[in-house]
Biopython code that builds the backbone (N, CA, C, O; Angstrom):
import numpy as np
from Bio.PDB.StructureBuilder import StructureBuilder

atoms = [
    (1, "UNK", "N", (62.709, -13.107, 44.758)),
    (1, "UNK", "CA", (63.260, -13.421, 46.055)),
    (1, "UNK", "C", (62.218, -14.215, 46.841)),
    (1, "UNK", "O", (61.057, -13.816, 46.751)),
    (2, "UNK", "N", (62.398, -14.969, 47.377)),
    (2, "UNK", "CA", (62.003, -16.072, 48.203)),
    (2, "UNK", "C", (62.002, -15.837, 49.897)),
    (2, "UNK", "O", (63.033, -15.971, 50.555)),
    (3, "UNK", "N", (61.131, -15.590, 50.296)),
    (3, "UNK", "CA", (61.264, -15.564, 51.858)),
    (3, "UNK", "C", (60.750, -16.499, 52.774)),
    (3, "UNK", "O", (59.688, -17.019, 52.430)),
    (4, "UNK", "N", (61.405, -16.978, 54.251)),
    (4, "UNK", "CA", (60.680, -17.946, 54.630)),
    (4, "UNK", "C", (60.860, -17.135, 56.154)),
    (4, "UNK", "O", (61.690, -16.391, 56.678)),
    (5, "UNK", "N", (59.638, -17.722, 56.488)),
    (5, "UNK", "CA", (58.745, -17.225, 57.501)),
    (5, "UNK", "C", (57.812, -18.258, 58.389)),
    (5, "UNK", "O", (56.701, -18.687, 58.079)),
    (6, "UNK", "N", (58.731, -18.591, 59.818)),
    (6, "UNK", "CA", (57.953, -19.306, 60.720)),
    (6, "UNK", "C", (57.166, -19.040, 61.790)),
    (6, "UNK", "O", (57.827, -18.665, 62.758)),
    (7, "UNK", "N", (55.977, -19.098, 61.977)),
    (7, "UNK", "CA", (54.877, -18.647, 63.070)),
    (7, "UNK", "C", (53.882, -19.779, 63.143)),
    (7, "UNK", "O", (53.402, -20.665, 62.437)),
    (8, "UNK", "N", (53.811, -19.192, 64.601)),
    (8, "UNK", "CA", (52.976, -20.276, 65.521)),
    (8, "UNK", "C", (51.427, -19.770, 65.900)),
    (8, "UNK", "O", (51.041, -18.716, 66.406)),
    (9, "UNK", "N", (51.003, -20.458, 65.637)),
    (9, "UNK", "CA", (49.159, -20.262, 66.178)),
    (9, "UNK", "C", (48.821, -21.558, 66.865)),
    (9, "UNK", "O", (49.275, -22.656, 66.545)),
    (10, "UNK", "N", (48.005, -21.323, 67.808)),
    (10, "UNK", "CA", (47.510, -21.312, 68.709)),
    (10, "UNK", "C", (46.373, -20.937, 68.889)),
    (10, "UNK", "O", (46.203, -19.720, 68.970)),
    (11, "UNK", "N", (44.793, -22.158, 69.057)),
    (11, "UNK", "CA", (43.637, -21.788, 68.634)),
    (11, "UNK", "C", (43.026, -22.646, 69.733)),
    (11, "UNK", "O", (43.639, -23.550, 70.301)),
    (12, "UNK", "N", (41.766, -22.291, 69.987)),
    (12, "UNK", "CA", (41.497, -23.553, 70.835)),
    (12, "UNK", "C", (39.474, -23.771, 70.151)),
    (12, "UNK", "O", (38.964, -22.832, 69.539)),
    (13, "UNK", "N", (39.105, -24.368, 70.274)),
    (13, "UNK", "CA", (37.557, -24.788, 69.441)),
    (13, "UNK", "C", (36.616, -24.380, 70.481)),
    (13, "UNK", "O", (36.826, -25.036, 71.501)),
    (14, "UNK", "N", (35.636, -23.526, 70.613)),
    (14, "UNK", "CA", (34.652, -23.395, 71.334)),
    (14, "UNK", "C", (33.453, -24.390, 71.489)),
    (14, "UNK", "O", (33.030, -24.959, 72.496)),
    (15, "UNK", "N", (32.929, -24.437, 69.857)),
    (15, "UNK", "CA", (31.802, -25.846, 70.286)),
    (15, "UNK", "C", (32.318, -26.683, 68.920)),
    (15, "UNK", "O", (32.380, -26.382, 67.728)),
    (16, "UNK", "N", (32.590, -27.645, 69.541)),
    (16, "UNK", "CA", (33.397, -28.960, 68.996)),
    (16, "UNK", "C", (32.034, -29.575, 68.189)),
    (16, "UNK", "O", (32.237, -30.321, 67.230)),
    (17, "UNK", "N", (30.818, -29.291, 68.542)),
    (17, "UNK", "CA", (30.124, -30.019, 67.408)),
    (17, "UNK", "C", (29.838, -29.349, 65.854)),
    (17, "UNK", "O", (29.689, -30.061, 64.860)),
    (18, "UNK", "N", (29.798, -28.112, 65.831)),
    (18, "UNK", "CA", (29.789, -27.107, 64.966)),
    (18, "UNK", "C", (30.571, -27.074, 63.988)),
    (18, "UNK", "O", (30.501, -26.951, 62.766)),
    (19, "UNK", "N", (31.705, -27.272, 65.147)),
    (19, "UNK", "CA", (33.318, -26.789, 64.358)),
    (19, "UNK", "C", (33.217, -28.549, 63.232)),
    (19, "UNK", "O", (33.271, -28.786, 62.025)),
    (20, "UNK", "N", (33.106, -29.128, 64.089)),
    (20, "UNK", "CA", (33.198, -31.013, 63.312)),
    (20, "UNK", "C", (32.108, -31.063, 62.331)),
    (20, "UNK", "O", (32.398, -31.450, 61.199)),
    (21, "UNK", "N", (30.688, -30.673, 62.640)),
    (21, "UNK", "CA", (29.633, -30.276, 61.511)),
    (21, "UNK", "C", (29.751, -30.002, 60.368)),
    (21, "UNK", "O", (29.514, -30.582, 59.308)),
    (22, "UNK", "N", (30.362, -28.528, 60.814)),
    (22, "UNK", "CA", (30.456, -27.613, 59.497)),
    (22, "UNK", "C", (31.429, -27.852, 58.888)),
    (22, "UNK", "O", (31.247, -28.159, 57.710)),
    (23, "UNK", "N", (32.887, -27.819, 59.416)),
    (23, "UNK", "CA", (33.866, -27.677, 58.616)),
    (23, "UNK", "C", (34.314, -29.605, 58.463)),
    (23, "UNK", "O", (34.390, -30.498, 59.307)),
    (24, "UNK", "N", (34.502, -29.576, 57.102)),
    (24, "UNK", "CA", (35.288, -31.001, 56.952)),
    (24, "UNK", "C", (36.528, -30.956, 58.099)),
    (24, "UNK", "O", (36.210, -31.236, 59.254)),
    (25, "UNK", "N", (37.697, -30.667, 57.859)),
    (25, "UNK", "CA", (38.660, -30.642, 58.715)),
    (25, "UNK", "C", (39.105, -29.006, 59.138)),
    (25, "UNK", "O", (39.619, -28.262, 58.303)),
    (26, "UNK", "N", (38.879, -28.661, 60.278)),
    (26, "UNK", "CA", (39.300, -27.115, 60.668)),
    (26, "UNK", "C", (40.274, -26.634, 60.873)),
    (26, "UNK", "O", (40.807, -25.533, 60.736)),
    (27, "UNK", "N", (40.736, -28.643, 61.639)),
    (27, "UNK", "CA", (42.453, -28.124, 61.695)),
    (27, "UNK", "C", (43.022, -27.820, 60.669)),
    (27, "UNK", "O", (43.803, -26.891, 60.874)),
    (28, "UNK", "N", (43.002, -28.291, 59.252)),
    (28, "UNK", "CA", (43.487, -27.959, 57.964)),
    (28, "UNK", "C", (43.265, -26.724, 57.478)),
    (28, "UNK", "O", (44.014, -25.867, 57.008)),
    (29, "UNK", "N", (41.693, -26.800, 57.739)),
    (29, "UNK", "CA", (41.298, -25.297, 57.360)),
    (29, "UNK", "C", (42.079, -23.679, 57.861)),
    (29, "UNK", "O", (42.108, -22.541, 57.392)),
    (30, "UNK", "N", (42.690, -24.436, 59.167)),
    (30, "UNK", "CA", (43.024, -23.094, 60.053)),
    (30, "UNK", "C", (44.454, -22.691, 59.605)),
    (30, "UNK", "O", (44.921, -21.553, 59.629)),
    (31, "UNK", "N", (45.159, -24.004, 59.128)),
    (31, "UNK", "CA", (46.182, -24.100, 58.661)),
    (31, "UNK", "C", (46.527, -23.258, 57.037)),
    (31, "UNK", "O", (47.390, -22.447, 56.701)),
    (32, "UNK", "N", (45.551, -23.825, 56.410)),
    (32, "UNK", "CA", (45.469, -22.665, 55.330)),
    (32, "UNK", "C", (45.163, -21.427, 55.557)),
    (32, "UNK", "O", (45.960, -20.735, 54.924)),
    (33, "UNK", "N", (44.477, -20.830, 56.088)),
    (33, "UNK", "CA", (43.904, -19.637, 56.794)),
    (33, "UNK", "C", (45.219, -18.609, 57.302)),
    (33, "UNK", "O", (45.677, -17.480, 57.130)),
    (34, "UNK", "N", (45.437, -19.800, 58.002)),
    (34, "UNK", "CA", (46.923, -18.700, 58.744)),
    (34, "UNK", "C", (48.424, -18.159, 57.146)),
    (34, "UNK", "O", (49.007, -17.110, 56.871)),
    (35, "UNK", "N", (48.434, -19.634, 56.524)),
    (35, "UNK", "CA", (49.456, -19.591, 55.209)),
    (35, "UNK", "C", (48.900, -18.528, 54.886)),
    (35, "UNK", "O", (49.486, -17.457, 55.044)),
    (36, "UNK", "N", (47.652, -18.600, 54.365)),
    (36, "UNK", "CA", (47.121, -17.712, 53.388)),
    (36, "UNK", "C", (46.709, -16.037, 53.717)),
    (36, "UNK", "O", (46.371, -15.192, 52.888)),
    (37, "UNK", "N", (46.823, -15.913, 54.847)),
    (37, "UNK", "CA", (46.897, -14.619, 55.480)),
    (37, "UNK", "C", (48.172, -13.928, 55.637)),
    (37, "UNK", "O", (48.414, -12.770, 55.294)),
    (38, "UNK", "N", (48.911, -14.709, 56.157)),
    (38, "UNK", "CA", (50.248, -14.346, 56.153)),
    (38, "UNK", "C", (50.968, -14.086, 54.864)),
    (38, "UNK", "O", (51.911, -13.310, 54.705)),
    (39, "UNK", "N", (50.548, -14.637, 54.213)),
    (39, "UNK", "CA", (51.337, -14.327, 52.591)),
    (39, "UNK", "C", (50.349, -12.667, 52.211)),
    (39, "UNK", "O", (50.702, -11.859, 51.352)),
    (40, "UNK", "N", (49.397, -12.553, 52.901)),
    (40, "UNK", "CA", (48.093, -11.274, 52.177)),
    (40, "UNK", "C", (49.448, -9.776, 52.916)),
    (40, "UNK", "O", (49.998, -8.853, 52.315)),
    (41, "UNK", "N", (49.515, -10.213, 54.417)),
    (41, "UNK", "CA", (50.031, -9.226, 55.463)),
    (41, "UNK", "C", (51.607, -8.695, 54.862)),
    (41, "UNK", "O", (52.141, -7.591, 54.972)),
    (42, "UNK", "N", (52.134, -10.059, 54.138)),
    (42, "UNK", "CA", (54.254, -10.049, 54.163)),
    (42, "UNK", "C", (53.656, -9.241, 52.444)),
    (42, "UNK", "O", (54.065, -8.300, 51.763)),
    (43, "UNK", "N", (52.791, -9.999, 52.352)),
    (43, "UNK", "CA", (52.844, -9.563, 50.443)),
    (43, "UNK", "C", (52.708, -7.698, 49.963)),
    (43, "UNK", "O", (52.653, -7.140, 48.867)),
    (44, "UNK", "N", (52.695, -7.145, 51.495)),
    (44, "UNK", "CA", (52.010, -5.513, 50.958)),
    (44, "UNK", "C", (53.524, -4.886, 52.087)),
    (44, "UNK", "O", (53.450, -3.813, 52.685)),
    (45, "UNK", "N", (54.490, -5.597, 52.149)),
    (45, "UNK", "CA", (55.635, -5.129, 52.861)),
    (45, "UNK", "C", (57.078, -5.891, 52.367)),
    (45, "UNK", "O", (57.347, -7.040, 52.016)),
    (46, "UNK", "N", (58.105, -4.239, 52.579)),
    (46, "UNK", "CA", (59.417, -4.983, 52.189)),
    (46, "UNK", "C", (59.956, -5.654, 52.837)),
    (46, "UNK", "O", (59.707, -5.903, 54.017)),
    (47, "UNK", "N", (60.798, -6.072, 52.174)),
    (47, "UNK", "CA", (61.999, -6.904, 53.413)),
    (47, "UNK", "C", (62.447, -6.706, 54.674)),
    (47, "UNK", "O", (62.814, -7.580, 55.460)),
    (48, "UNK", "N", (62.388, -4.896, 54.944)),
    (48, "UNK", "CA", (63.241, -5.262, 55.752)),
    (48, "UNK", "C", (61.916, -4.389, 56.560)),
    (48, "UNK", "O", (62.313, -3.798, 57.565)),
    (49, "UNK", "N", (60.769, -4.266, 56.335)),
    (49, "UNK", "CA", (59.511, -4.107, 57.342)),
    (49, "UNK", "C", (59.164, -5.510, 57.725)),
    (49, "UNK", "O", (58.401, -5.595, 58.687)),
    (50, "UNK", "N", (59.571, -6.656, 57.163)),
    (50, "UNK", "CA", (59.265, -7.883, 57.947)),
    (50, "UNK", "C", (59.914, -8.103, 58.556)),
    (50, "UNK", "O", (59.353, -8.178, 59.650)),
    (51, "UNK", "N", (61.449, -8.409, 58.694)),
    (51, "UNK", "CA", (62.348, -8.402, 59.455)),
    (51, "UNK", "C", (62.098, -6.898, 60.758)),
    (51, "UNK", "O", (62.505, -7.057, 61.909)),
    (52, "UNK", "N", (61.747, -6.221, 60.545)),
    (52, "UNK", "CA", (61.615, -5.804, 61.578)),
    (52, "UNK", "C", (60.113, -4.983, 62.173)),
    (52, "UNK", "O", (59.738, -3.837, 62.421)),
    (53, "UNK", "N", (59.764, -5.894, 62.196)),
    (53, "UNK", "CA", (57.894, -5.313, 61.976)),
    (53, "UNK", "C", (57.342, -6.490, 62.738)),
    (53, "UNK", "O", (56.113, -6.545, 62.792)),
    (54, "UNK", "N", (57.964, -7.350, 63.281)),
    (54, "UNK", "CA", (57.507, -8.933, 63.679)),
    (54, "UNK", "C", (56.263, -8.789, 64.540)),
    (54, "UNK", "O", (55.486, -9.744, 64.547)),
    (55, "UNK", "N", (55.914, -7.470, 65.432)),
    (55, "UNK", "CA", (54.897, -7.727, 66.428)),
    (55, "UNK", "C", (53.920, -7.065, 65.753)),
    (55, "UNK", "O", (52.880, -7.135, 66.408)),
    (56, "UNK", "N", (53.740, -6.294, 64.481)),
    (56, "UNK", "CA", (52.893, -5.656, 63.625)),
    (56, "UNK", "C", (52.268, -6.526, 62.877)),
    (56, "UNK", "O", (51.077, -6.373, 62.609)),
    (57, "UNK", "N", (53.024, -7.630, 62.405)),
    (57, "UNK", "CA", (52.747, -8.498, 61.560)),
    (57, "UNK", "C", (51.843, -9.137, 62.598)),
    (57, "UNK", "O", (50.630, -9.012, 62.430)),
    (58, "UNK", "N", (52.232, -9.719, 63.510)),
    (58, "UNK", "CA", (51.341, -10.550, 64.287)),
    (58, "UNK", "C", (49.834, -9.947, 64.963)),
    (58, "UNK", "O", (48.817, -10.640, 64.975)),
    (59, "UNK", "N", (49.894, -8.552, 65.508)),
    (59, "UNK", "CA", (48.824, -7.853, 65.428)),
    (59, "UNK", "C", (47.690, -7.870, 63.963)),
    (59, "UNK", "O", (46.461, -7.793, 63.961)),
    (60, "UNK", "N", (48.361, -7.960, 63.146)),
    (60, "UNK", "CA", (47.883, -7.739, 61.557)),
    (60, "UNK", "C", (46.917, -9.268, 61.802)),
    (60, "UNK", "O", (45.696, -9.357, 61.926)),
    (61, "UNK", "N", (47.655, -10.054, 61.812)),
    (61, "UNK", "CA", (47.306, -11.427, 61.955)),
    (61, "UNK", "C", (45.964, -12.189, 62.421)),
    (61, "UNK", "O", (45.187, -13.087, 62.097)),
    (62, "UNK", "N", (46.277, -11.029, 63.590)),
    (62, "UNK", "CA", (45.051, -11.735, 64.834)),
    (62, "UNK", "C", (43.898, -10.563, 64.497)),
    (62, "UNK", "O", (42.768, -10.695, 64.967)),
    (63, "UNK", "N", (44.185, -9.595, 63.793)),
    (63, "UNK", "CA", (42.720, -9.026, 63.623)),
    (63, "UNK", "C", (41.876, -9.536, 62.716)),
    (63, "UNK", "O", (40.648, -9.618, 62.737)),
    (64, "UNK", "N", (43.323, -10.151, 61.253)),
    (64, "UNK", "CA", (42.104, -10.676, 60.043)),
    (64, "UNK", "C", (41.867, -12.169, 60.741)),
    (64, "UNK", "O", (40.791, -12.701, 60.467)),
    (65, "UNK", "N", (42.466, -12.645, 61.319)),
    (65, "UNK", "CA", (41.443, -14.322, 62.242)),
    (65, "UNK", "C", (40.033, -13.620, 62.531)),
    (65, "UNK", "O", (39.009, -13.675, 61.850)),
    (66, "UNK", "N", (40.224, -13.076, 63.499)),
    (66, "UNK", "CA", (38.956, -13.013, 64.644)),
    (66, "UNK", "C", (37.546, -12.927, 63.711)),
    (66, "UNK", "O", (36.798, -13.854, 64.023)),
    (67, "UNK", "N", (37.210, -12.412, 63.077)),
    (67, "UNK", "CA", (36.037, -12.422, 62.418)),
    (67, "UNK", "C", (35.746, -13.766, 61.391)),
    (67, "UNK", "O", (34.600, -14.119, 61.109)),
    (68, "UNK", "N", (37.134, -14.546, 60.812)),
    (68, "UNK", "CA", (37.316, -15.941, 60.348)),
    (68, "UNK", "C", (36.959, -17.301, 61.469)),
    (68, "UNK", "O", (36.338, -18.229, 60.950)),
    (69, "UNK", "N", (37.248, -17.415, 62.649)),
    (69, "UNK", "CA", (37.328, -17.614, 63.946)),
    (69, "UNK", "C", (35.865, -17.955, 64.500)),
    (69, "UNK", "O", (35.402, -19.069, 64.742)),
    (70, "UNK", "N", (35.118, -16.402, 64.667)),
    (70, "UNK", "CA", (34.334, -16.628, 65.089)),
    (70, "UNK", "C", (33.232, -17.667, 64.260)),
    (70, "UNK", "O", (32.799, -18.745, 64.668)),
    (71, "UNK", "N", (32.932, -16.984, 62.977)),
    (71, "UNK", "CA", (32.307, -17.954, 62.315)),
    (71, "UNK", "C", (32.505, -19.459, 62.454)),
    (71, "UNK", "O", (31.558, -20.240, 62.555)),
    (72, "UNK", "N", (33.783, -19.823, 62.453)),
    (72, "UNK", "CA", (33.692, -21.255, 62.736)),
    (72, "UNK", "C", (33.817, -21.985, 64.404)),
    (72, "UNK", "O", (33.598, -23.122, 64.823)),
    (73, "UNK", "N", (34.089, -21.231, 64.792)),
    (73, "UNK", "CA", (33.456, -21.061, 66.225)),
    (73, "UNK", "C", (34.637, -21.221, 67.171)),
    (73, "UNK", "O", (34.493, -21.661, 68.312)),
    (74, "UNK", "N", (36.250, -20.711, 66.474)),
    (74, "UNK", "CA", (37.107, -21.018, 67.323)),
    (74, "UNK", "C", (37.845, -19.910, 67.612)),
    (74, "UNK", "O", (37.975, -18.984, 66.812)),
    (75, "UNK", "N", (38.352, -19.934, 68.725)),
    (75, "UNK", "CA", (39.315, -18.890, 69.504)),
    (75, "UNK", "C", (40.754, -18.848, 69.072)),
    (75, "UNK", "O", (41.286, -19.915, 68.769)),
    (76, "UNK", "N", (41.384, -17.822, 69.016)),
    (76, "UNK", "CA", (42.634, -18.338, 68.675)),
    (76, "UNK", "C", (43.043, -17.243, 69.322)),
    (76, "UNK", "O", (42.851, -16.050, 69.088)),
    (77, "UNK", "N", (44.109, -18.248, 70.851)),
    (77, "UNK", "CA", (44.731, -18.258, 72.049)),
    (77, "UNK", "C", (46.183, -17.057, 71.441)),
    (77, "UNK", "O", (46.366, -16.031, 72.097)),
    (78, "UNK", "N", (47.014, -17.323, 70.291)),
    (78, "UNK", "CA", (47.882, -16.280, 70.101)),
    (78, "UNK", "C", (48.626, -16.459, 68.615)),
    (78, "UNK", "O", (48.530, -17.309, 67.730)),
    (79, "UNK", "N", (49.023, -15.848, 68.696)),
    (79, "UNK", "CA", (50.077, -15.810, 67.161)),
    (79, "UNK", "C", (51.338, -15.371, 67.428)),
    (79, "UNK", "O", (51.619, -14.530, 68.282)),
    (80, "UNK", "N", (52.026, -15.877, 66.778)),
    (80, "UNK", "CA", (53.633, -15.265, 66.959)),
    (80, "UNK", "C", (54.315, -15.605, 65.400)),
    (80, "UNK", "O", (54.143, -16.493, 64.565)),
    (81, "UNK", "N", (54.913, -14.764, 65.470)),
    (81, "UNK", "CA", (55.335, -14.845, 64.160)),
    (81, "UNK", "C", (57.788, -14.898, 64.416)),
    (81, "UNK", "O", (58.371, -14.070, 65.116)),
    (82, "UNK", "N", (58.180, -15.506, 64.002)),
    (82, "UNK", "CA", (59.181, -15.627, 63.931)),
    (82, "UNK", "C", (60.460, -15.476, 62.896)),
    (82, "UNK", "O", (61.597, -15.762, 63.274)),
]
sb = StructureBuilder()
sb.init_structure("model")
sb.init_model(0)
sb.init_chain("A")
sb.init_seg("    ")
for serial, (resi, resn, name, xyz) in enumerate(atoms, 1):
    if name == "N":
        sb.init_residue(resn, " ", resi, " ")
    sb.init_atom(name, np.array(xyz, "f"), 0.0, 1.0, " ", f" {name:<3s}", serial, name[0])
structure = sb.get_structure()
């Protein structure tokens, strides 16, 4: 079974030279980050705990960022998951 799953993040860069330094592209990076988390969070729940778990999931979300985040030196303003 196949599930699809749309959510929004929302990040903002603390020091723009760091973030441009270190990471080749962050925006990409953040982009995988979020895919790839979100598949870790939906992948250990059924169907119908995603369908109805939406603000758990997003809590789930923003705890495994923040320690990803800081290292690269960006904030991330919110998550929502849909």
């Amino acid at each position: 079974m196949t599930v699809f799953v749309n959510a929004i993040m929302y990040y903002k860069v603390k020091n723009a030279i760091h973030a441009v330094a270190n990471v080749d592209d962050y925006s990409g990076s953040a982009r995988l980050l979020a895919a790839t988390t979100l598949r870790n969070v939906l992948g250990t729940m059924t169907l119908g705990d995603i369908l109805c778990k939406r603000e758990f999931i997003a809590k789930e979300m923003k705890v495994n960022f923040k320690f990803v985040f800081i290292i690269h030196h960006m904030y991330l303003h919110n998550y929502r998951v849909y």
